[in-house]
py3Dmol code that shows the C-alpha trace and the ligand (Angstrom):
import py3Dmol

protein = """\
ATOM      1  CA  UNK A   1      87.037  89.067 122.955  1.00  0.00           C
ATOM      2  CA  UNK A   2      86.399  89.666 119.219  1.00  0.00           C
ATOM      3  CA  UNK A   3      83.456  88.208 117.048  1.00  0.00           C
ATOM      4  CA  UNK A   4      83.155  84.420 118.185  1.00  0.00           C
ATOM      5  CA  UNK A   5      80.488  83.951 115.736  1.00  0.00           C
ATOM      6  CA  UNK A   6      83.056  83.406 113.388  1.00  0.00           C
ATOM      7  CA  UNK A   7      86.016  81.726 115.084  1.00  0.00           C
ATOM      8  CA  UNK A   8      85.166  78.688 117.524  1.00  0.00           C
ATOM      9  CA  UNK A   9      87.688  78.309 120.301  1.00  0.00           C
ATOM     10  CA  UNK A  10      88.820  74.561 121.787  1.00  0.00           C
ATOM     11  CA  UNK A  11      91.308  74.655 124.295  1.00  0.00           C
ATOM     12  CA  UNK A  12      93.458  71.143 123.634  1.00  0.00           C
ATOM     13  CA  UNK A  13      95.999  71.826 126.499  1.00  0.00           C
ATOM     14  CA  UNK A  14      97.379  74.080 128.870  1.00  0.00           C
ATOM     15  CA  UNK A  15      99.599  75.473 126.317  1.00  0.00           C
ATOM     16  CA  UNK A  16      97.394  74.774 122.999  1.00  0.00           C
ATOM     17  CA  UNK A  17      94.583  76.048 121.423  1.00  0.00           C
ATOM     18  CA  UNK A  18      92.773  75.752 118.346  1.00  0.00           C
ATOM     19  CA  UNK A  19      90.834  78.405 116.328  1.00  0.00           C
ATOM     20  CA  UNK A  20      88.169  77.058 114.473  1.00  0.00           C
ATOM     21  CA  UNK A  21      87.228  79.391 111.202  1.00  0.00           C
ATOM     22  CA  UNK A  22      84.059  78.072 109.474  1.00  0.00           C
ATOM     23  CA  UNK A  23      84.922  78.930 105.562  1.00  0.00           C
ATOM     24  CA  UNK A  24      81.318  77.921 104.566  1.00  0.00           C
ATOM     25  CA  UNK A  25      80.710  80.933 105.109  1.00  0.00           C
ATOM     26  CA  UNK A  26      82.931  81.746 101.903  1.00  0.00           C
ATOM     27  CA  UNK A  27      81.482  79.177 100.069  1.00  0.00           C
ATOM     28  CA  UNK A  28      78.716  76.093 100.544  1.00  0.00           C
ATOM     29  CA  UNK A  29      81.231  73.776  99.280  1.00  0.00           C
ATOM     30  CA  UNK A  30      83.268  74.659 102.227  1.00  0.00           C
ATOM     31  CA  UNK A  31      80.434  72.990 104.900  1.00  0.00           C
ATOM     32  CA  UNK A  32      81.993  70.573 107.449  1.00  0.00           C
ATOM     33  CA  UNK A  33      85.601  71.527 106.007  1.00  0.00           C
ATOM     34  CA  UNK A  34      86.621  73.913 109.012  1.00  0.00           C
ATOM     35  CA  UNK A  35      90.431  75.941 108.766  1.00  0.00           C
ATOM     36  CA  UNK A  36      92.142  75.037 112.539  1.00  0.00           C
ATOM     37  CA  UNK A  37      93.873  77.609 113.405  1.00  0.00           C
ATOM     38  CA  UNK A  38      96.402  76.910 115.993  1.00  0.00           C
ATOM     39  CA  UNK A  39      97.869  78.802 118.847  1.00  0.00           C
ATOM     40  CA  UNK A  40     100.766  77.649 121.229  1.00  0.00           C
ATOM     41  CA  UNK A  41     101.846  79.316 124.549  1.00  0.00           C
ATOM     42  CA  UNK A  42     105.019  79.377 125.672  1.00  0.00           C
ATOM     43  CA  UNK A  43     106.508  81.158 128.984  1.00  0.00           C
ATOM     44  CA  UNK A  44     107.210  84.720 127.401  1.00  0.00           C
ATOM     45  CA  UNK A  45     106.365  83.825 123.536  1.00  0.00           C
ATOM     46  CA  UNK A  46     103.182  82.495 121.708  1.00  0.00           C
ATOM     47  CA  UNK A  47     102.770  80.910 118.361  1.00  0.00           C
ATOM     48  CA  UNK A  48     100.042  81.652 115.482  1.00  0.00           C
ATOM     49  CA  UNK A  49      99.901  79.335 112.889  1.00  0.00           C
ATOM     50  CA  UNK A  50      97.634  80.513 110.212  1.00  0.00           C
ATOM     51  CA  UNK A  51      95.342  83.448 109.752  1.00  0.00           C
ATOM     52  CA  UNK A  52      92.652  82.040 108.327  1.00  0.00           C
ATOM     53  CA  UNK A  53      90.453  84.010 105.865  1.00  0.00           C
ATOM     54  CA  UNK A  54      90.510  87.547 106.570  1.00  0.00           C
ATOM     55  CA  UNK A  55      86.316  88.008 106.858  1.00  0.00           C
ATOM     56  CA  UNK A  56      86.697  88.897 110.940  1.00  0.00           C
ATOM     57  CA  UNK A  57      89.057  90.470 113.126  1.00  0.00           C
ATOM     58  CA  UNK A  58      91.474  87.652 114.347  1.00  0.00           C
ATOM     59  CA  UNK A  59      93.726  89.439 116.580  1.00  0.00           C
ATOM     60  CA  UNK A  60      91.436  90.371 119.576  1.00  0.00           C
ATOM     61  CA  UNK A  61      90.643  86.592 120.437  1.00  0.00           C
ATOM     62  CA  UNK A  62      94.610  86.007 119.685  1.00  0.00           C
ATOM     63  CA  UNK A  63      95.645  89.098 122.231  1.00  0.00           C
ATOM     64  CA  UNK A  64      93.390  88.259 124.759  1.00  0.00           C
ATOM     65  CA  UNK A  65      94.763  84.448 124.512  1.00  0.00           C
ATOM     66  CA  UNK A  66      98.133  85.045 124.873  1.00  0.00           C
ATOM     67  CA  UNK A  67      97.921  87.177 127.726  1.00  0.00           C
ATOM     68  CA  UNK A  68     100.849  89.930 127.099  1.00  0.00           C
ATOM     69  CA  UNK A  69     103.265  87.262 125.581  1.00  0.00           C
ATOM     70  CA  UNK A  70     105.346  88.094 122.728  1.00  0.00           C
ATOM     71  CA  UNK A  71     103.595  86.659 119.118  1.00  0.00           C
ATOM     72  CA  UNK A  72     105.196  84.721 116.436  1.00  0.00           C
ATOM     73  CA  UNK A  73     102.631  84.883 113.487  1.00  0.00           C
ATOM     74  CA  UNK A  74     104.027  81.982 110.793  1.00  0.00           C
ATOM     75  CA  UNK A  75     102.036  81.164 107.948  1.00  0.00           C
ATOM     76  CA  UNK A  76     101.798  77.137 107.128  1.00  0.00           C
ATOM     77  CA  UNK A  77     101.687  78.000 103.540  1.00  0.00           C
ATOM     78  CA  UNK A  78     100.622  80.867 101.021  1.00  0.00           C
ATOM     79  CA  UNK A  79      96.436  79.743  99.940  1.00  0.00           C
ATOM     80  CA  UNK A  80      94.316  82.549 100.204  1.00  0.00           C
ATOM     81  CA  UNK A  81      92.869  80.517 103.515  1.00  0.00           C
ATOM     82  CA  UNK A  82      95.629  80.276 105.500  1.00  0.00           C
ATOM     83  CA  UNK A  83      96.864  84.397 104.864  1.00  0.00           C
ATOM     84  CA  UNK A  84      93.944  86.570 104.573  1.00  0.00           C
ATOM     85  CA  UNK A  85      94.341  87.484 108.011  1.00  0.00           C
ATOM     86  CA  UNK A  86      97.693  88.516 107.968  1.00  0.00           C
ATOM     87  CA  UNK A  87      97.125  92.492 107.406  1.00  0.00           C
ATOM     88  CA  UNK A  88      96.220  92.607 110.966  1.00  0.00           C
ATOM     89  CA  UNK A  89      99.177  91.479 112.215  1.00  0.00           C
ATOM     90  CA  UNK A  90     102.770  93.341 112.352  1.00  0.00           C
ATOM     91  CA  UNK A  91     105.099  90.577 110.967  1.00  0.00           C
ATOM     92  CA  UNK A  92     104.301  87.645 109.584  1.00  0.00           C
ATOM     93  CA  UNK A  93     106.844  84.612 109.071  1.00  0.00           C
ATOM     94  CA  UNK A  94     106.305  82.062 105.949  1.00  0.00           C
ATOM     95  CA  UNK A  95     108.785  79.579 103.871  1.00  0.00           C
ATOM     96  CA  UNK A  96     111.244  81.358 101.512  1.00  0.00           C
ATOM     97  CA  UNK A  97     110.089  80.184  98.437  1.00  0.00           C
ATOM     98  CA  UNK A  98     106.857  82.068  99.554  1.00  0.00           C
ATOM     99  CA  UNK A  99     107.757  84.942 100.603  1.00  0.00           C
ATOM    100  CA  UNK A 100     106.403  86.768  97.209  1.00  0.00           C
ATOM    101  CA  UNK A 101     103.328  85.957  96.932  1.00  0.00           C
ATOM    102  CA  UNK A 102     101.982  86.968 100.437  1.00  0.00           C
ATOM    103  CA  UNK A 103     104.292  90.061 100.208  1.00  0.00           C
ATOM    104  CA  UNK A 104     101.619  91.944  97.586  1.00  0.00           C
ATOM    105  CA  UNK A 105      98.226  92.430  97.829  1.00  0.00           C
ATOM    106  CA  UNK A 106      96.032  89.247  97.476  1.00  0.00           C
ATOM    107  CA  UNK A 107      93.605  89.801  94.291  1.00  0.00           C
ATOM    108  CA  UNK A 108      90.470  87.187  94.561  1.00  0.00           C
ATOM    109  CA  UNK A 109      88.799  89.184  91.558  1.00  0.00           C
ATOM    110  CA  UNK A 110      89.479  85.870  89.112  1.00  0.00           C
ATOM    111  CA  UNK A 111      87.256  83.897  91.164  1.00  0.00           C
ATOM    112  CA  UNK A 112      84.794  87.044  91.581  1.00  0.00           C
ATOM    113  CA  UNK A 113      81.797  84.429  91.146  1.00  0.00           C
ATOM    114  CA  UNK A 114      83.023  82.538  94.437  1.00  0.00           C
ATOM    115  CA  UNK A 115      84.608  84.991  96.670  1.00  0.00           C
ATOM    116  CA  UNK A 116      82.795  88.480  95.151  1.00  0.00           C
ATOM    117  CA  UNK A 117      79.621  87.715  98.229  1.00  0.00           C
ATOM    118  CA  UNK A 118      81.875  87.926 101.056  1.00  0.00           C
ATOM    119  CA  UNK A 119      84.742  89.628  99.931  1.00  0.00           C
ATOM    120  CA  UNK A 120      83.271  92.784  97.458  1.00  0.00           C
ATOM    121  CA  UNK A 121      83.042  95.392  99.740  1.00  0.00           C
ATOM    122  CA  UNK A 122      87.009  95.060 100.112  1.00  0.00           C
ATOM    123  CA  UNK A 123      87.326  94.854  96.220  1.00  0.00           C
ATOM    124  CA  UNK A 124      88.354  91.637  96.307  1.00  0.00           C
ATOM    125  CA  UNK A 125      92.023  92.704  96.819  1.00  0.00           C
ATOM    126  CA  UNK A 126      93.378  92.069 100.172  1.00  0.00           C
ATOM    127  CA  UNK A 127      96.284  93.830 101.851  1.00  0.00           C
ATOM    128  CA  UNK A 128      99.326  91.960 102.858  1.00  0.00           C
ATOM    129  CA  UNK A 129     101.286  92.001 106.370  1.00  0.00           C
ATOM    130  CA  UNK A 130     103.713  94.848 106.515  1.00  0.00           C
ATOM    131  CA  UNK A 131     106.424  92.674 107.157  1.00  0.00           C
ATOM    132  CA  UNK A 132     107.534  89.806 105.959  1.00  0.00           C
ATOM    133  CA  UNK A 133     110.093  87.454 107.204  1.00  0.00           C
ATOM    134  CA  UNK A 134     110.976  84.233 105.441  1.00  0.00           C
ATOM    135  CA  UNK A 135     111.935  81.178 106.921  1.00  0.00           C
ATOM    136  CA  UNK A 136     113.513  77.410 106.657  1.00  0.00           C
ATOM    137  CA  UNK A 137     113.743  74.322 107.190  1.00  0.00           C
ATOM    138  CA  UNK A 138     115.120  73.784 110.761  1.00  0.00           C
ATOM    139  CA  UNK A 139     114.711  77.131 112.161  1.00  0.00           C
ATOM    140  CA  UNK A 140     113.778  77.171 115.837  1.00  0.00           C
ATOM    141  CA  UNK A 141     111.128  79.531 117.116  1.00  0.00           C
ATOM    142  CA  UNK A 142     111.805  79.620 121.131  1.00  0.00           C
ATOM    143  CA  UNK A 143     108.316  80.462 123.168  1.00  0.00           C
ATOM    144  CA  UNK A 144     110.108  79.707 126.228  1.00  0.00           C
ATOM    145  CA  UNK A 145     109.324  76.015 127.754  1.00  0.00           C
ATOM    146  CA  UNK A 146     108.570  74.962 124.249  1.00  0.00           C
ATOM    147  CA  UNK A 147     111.008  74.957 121.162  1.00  0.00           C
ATOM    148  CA  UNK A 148     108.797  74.944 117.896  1.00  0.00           C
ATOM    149  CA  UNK A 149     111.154  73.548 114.739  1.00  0.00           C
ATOM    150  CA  UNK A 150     110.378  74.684 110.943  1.00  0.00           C
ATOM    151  CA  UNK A 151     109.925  71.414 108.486  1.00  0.00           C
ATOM    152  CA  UNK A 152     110.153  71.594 105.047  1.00  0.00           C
ATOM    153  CA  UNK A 153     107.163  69.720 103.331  1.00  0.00           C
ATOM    154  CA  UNK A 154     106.614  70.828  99.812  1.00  0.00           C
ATOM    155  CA  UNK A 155     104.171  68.955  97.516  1.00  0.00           C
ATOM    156  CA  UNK A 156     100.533  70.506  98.559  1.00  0.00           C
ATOM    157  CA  UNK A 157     102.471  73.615  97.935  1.00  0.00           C
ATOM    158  CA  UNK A 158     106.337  74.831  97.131  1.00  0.00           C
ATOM    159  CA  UNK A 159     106.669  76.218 100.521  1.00  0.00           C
ATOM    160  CA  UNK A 160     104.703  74.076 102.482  1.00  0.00           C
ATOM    161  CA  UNK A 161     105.634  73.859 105.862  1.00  0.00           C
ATOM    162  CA  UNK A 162     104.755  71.466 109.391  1.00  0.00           C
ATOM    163  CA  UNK A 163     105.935  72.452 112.335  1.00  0.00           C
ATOM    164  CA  UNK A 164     107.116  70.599 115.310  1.00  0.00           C
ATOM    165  CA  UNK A 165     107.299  71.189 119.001  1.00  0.00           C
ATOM    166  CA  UNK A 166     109.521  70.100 121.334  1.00  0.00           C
ATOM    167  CA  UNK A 167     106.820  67.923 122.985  1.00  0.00           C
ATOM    168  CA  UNK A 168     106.200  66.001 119.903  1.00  0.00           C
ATOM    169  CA  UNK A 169     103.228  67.901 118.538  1.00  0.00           C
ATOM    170  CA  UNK A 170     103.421  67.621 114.818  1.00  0.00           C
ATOM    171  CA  UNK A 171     101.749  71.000 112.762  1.00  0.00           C
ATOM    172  CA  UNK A 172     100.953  69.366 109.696  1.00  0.00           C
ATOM    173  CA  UNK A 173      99.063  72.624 107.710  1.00  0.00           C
ATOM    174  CA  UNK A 174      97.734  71.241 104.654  1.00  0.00           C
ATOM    175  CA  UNK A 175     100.492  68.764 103.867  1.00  0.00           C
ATOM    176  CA  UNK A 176      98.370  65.808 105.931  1.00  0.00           C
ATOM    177  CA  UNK A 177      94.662  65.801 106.725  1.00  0.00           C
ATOM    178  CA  UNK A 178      91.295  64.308 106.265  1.00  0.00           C
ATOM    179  CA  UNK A 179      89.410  65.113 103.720  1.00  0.00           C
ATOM    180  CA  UNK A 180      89.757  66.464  99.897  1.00  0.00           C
ATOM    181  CA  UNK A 181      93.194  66.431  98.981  1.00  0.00           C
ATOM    182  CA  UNK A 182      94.040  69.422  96.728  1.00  0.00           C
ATOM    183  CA  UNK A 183      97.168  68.461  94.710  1.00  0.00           C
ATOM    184  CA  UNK A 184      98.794  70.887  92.315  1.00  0.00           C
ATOM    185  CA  UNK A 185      99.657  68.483  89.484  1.00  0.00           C
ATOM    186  CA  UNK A 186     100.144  64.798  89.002  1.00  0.00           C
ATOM    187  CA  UNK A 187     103.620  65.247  88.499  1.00  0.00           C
ATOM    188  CA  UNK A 188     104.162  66.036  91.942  1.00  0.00           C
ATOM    189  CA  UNK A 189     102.958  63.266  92.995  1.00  0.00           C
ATOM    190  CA  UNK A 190     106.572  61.817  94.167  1.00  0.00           C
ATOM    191  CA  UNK A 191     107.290  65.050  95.656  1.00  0.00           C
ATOM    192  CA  UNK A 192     104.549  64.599  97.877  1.00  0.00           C
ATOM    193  CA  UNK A 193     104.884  60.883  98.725  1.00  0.00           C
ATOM    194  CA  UNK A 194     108.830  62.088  99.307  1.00  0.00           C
ATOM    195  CA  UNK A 195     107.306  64.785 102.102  1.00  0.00           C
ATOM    196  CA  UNK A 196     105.227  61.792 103.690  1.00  0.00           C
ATOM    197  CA  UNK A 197     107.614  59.322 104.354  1.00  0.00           C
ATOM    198  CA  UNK A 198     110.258  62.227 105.401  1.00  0.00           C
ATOM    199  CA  UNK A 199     107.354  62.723 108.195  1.00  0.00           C
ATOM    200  CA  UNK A 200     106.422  59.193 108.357  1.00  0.00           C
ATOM    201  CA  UNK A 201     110.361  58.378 109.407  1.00  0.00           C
ATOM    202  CA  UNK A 202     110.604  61.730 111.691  1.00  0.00           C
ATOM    203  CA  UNK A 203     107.606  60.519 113.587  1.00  0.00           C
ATOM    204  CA  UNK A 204     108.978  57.190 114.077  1.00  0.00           C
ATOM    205  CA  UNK A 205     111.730  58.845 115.625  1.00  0.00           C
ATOM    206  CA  UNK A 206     109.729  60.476 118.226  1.00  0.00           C
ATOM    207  CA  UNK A 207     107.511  59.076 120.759  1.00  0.00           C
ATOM    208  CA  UNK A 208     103.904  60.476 121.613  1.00  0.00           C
ATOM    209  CA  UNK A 209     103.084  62.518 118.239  1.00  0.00           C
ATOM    210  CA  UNK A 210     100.210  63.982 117.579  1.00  0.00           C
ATOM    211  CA  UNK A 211      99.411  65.344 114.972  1.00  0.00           C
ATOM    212  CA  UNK A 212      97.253  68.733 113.882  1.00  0.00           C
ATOM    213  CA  UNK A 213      96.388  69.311 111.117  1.00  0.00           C
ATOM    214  CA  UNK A 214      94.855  72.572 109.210  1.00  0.00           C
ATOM    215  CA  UNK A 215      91.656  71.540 108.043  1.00  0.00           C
ATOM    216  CA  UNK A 216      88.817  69.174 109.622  1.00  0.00           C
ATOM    217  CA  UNK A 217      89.458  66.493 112.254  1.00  0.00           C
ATOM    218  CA  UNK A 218      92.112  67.379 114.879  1.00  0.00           C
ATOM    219  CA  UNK A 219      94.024  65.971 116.983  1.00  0.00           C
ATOM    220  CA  UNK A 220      94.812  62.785 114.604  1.00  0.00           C
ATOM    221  CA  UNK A 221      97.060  59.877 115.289  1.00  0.00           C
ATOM    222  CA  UNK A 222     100.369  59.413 113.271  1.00  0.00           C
ATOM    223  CA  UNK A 223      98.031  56.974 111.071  1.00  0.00           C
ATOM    224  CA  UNK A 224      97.037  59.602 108.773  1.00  0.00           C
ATOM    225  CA  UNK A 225     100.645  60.047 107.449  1.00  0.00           C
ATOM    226  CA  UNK A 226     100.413  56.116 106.204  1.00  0.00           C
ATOM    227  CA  UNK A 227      96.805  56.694 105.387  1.00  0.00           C
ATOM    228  CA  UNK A 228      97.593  59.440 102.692  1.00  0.00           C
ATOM    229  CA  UNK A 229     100.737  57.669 101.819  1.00  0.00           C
ATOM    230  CA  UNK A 230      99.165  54.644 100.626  1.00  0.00           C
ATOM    231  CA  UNK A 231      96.051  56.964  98.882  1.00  0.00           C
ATOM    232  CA  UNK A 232      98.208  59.207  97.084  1.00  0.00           C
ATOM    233  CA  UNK A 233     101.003  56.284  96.144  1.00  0.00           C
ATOM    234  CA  UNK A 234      97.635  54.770  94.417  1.00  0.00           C
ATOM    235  CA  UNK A 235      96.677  57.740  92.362  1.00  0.00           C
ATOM    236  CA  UNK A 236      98.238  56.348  89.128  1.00  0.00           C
ATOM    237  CA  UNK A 237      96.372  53.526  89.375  1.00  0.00           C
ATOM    238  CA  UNK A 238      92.873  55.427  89.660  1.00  0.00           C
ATOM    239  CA  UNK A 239      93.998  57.845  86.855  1.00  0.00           C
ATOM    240  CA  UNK A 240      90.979  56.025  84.621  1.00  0.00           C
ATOM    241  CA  UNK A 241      88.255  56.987  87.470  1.00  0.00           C
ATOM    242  CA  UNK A 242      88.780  60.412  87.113  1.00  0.00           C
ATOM    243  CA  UNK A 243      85.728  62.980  86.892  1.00  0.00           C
ATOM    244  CA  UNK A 244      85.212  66.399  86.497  1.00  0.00           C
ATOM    245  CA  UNK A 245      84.403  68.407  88.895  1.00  0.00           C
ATOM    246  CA  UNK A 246      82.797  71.680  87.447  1.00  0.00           C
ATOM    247  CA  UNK A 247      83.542  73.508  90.999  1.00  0.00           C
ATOM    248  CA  UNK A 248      87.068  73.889  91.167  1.00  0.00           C
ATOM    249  CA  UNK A 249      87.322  73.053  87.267  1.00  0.00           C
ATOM    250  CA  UNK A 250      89.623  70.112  87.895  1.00  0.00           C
ATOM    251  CA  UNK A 251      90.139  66.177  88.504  1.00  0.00           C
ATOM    252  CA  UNK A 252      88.196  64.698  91.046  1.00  0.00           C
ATOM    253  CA  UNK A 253      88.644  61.121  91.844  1.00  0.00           C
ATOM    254  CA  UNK A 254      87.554  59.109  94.926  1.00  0.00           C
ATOM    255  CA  UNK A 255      89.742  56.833  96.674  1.00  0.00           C
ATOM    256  CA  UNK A 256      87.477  53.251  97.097  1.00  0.00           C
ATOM    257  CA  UNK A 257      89.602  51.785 100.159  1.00  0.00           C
ATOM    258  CA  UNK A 258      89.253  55.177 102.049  1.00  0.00           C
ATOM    259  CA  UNK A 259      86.519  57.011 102.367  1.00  0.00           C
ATOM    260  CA  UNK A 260      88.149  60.054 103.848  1.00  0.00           C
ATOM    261  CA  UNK A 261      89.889  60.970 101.120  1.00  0.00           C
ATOM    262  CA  UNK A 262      89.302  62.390  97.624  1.00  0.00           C
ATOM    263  CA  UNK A 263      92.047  64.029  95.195  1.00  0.00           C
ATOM    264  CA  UNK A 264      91.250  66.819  93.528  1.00  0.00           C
ATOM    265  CA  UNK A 265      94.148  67.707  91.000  1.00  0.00           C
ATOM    266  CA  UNK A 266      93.928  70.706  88.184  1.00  0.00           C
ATOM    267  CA  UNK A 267      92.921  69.798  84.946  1.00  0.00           C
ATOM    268  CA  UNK A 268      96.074  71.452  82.740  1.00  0.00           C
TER     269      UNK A 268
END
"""
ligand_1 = """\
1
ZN
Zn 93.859 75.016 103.383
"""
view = py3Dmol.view(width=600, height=400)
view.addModel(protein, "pdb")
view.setStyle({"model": 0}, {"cartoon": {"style": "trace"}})
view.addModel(ligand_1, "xyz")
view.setStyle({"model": 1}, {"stick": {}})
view.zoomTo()
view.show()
């Protein structure tokens, strides 16, 4: 199997697993803030959501996983997190309206100060997949026992996307976790609350979801949708509290009735 130094590997379910990628090793900032990977088997297909960061080979723990199934690669959405990885594989799918920028190579060199430790000997300019297939909103991949749909959920990013099986597992990428919430701009801020209560009502809907998100705690109950709801509904009101925060040169404010949460939106 490849370098498990890097990647940590739980095993959820029969059919689940998740890769753990430790990105302090990017950054310090990055401590306790691990990227979950996920992979779902199917009968004949598998499922990779995410590549994670491109600093160790991904695809020998993924190969030996899956076991000689076929392997649907999908980015959740285009951050240089999620798609550094995807050189190694041979197609990779990701929502339309991002199908550009993982399509060229991926230049880190304007945050050379951050990324230039880990990333210099490549240049800073990572390759992109090969091939690139774009996707949308209520296309079906088919693993064979398990039907995985494509949902729409822009506001993190344009092309955000969650994905949902057909045993109720929700995907949420980076539309819905704990932890620091990084928001493009405030004016998206009903674009986002839109996305939440789109998921909010699907998940009433279904029975038994769970959902798993991209980044720290996983599984989580349907409670974080309502969670985030309710913290991002109240940004306007915390507008005042806002701080800099020299790191990621942007807003930083902290949500006082949930600790789990902080919003960190760019200072334009
Ligand atoms: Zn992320």
């Amino acid at each position: 199997m490849g370098d498990t130094n890097h990647f940590t590997i739980g095993q959820l379910s029969d059919e689940l697993y998740v890769i753990q990628e430790d990105i302090s090793y990017v950054h310090p900032i990055y401590t306790n803030d691990p990227l979950n990977l996920y992979l779902l088997l199917g009968d004949h297909s598998a499922l990779l959501i995410d590549t994670g960061c491109g600093l160790a080979p991904l695809k020998p723990i993924v190969d030996e996983l899956i076991e000689g199934r076929k392997l649907f690669v999908i980015n959740s959405h285009a951050h240089w997190d999620h798609i550094l990885g995807n050189e190694e594989f041979e197609e990779v799918y990701i929502h339309e309206n991002e199908v550009e920028i993982v399509s060229y190579p991926y230049n880190l060199a304007y945050h050379k100060d951050i990324f230039g430790k880990r990333y210099g000997n490549r240049n800073l300019v990572i390759p992109p997949c090969k091939d690139i297939k774009p996707i949308k909103d209520g296309d079906i991949f088919d693993l064979g026992g398990k039907k995985i749909e494509v949902i729409h959920a822009p506001g993190h990013s344009p092309g955000s996307i969650c994905l949902l099986s057909s045993k109720n597992e929700l995907f949420t990428g980076d539309v819905a976790y704990y932890g620091d919430q990084f928001l493009p701009s405030r004016e998206f801020i009903p674009r986002i609350l839109k996305t939440l209560l789109k998921l909010k009502s699907l998940c009433r809907k279904k029975k038994n979801n769970t959902l798993y998100p991209s980044h720290q705690q996983t599984p989580c109950g349907i409670t974080l949708l309502k969670e985030l709801y309710d913290g991002v509904y109240n940004i306007d009101n915390l507008w005042h509290t806002k701080k800099f925060h020299s790191y990621f040169y942007s807003w930083i404010i902290n949500d006082p009735n949930n600790e789990r949460f902080r919003y960190l939106i760019p200072r334009l």
